[in-house]
N, C-alpha and C positions, 0 to 999 in steps of 0.2 A: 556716230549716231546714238548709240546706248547711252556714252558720256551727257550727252547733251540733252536726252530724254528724260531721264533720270536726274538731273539737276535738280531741280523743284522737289522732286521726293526726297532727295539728299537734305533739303531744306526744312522740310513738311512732308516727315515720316507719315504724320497721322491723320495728317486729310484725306476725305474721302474722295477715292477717287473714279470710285463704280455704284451707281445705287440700284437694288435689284428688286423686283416682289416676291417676298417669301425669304429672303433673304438677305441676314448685316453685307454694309456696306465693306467692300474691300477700301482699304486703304493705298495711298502712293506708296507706302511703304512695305509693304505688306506684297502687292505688284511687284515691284523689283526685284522684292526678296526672292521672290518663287520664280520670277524667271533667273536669278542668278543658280538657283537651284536647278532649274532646267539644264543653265549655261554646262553645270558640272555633272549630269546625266547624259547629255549628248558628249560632250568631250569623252565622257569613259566612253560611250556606244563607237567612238572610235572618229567624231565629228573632228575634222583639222579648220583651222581659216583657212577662207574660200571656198571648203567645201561646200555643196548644193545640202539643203533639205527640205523633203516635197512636204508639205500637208492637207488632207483632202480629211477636214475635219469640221465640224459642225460651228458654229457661233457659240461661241463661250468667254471665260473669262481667262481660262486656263488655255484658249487656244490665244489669247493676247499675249500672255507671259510666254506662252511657247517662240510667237514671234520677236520678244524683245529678248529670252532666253538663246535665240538661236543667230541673232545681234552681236549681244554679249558671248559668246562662245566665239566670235568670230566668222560664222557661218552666213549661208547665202541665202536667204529666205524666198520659197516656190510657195504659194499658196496656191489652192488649187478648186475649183466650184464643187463642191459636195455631190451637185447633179451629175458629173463625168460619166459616162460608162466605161466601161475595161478597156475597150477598142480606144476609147480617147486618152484614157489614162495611159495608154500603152503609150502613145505617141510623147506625149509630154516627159514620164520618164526614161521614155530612150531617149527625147532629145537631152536633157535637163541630165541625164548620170548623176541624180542625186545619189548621196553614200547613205542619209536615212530620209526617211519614208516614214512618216505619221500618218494613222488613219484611223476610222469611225470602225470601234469592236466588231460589227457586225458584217463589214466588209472584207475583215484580212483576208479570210481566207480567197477571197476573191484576187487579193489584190497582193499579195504578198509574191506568186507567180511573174509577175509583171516589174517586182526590185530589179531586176540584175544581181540580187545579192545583197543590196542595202541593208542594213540595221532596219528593220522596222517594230516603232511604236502602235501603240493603240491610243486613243484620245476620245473618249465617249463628251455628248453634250453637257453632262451632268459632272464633267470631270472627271468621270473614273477611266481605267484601265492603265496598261502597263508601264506608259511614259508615267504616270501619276505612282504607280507604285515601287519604280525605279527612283525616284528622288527618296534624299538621307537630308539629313541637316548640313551637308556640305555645300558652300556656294563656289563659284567661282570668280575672280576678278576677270572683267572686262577684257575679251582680247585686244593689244595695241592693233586700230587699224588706223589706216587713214583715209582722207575727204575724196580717194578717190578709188579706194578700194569697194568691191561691191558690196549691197547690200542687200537689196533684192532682184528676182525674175520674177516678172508677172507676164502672162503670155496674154499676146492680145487675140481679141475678137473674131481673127481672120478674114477681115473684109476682102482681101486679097489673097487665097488661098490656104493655105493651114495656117494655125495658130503661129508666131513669131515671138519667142522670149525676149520683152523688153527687158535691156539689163540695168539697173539703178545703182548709184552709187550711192555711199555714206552722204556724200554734200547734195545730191540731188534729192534726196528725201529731206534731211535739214535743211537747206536753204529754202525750198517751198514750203515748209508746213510754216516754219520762221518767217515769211516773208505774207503767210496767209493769217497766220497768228495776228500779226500786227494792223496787216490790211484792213480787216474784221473786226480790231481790236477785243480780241478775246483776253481775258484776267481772268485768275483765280475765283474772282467775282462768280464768273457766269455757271450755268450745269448746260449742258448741251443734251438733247435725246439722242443715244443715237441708237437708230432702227435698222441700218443698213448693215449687209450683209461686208464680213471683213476678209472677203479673198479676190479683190479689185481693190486699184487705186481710192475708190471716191471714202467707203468704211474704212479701211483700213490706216492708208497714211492722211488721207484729210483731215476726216473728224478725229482718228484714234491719236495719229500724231501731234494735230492741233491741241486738244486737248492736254497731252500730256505736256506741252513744250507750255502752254501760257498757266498749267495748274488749274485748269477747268474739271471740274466733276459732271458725269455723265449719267443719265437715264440711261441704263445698258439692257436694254430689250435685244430679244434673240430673233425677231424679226418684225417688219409692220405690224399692226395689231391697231386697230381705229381706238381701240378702247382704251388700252396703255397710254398713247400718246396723248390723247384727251388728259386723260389721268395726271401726266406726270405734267401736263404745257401750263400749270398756275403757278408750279413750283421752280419753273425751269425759262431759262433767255432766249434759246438759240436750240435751232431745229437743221439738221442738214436731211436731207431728202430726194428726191428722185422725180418727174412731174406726176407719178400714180399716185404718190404720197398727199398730194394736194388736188388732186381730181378727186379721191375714195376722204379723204375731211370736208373736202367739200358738198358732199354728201352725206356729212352729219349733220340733222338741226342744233345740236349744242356747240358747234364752233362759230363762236359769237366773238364778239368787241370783250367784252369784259374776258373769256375765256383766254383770249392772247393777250392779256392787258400786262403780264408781267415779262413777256419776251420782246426782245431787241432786235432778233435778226433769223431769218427765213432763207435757209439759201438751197437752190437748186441746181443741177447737175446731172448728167451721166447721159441726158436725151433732152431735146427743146424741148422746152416750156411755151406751150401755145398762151397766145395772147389771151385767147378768153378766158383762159385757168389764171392766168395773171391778175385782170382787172374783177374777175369775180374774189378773188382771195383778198385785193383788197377793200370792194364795197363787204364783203362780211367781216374781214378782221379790223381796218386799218391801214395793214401793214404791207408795204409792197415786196414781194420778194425778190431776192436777189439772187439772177443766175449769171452762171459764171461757164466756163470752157475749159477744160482739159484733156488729156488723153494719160491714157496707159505709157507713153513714150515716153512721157514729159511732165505727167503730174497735171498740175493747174497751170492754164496759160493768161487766160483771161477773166475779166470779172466786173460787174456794174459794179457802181463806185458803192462804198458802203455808206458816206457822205454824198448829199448829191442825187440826183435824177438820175432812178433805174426807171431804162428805157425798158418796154416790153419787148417781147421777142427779137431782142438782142442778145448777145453773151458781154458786152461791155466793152472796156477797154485792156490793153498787156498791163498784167499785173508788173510793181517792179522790179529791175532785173531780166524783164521778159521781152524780145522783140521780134516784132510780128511782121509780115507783107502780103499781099495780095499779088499773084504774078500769072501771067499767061505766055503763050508761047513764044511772045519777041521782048516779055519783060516785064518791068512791075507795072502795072494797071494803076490806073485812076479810079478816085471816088465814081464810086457807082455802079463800074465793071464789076463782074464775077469774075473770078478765076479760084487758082490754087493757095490754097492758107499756109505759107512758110512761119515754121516757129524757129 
């Protein structure tokens, strides 16, 4: 996965590939570099492949390289909601026996109890603390793993009683973002905003992966903000979002025709997009957005066409690669039936 991330930066050291406010742009190169730096900060902290490392760390840029540095180390990336309380984080790292443990300065002492013993980092929003002042000029090369070694645990939602560690592998996270890259057709061309929060599927490997794999430069906001996005959507193609994201714009008089006149593609996810959020977004923009279907298990499943009639409150059709059925109790169901969605 690192190998394959990292290609385009190998290519175009110096394109930008974060833009921030208040802030020079980081570079694709410049990214790698510091997570290979991470890669050789964790290996000393005693990180092996395959070991777990949790992170319960804020939206940054440095918590990006943390997860592409802990890739390249060979390790199993936990990321973890910043909101957790103790009592939840308990659970997660007893299940998980991560061997290190990153977290927000203000917490350790909170949460350093609840290791088992782990190496534990500090990762503030701003970039500081101990992970950051444990890096040297040393990098590390890339551990050999393979396409089906793991990569990441994201624990899901718990619809079904406690939380459940989806486990991902190196090809499960490349063959989706690669297959969503293309779908989309995301280039070097495009900047993407992305607002969404990176310790779930949808921040983290959609847009953060997407991005890196087609060479796209990002608007990296640390979380929604009406006024940011406005801000950066003249200069920017491509929006991935959530349906609050486009309920709370849509409740700005300045999101107009001309305002989205330079973006391509709107895409939603994570919870339905009700129809009237739909057909109001496009009598103000234009444009219609595209939602699409995924999970925590599985990434991205499905997705209205990018080419093509996006129906409303639909999620579309199986991306490619992807195959879907509809089944109930004596078997697959007919158009029209409800039942159970097999991915």
């Amino acid at each position: 996965l690192f190998d394959r991330l990292s290609a385009y930066a190998d290519a175009n050291p110096d394109k930008p590939f974060a833009l921030r406010v208040g802030h020079a742009p980081r570079s694709f190169g410049q990214l790698f570099h510091n997570a290979l730096r991470i890669a050789a900060a964790l290996t000393q902290a005693g990180l092996k492949p395959g070991d777990r490392l949790a992170a319960q760390v804020d939206k940054s840029l440095e918590a990006v390289e943390l997860y592409l540095g802990t890739v390249a180390a060979g390790g199993v990336f936990l990321p973890l909601n910043p909101a957790y309380t103790a009592a939840e984080l308990s659970y997660f790292l007893g299940d998980a026996s991560p061997s290190v443990v990153v977290c927000d300065p203000a917490r350790e002492a909170e949460i350093t109890p609840l290791t088992n013993g782990a190496h534990t980092f500090t990762l503030a929003a701003d970039g500081s603390g101990t992970l950051t002042e444990a890096l040297t000029d040393e990098v590390q090369d890339a551990a050999p793993r393979t396409a089906d070694d793991l990569a990441a645990i994201l624990y899901t939602s718990g619809t079904t009683g406690r939380s459940k560690g989806a486990m991902l592998s190196h090809d499960n996270l490349f063959s989706n973002s690669q297959t969503l890259a293309e779908y989309w057709q995301f280039t070097d061309k495009d900047t993407l905003i992305h607002a969404l929060p990176i310790f779930h599927t949808h921040g983290l490997f959609v847009a953060t992966n997407v991005a890196l794999l087609s060479g796209a430069t990002v608007h990296f906001q640390a979380q929604f903000n009406t006024d940011q996005i406005i801000e950066a959507m003249p200069t920017a193609t491509a929006l991935m979002g959530v349906p609050t994201f486009y309920t709370r714009l849509l409740d700005d008089p300045r999101l107009t025709p001309a305002l989205a006149s330079n973006m391509r593609l709107f895409v939603s996810g994570s919870a339905p997009l009700l129809v009237d959020t739909h057909t109001k977004w496009e009598a103000r923009t234009g444009h219609r957005i595209l939602e699409r279907y995924g999970m925590t298990e599985t990434n991205m499943n499905t997705s209205n066409p990018y080419k093509g009639a996006r129906r409303a409150g639909t999620v579309g059709l199986p991306l490619p690669g992807v195959e879907l059925r509809v089944m109930g109790a004596d078997g697959e169901l007919h158009l029209g039936e409800v039942g159970t969605l097999e991915v």
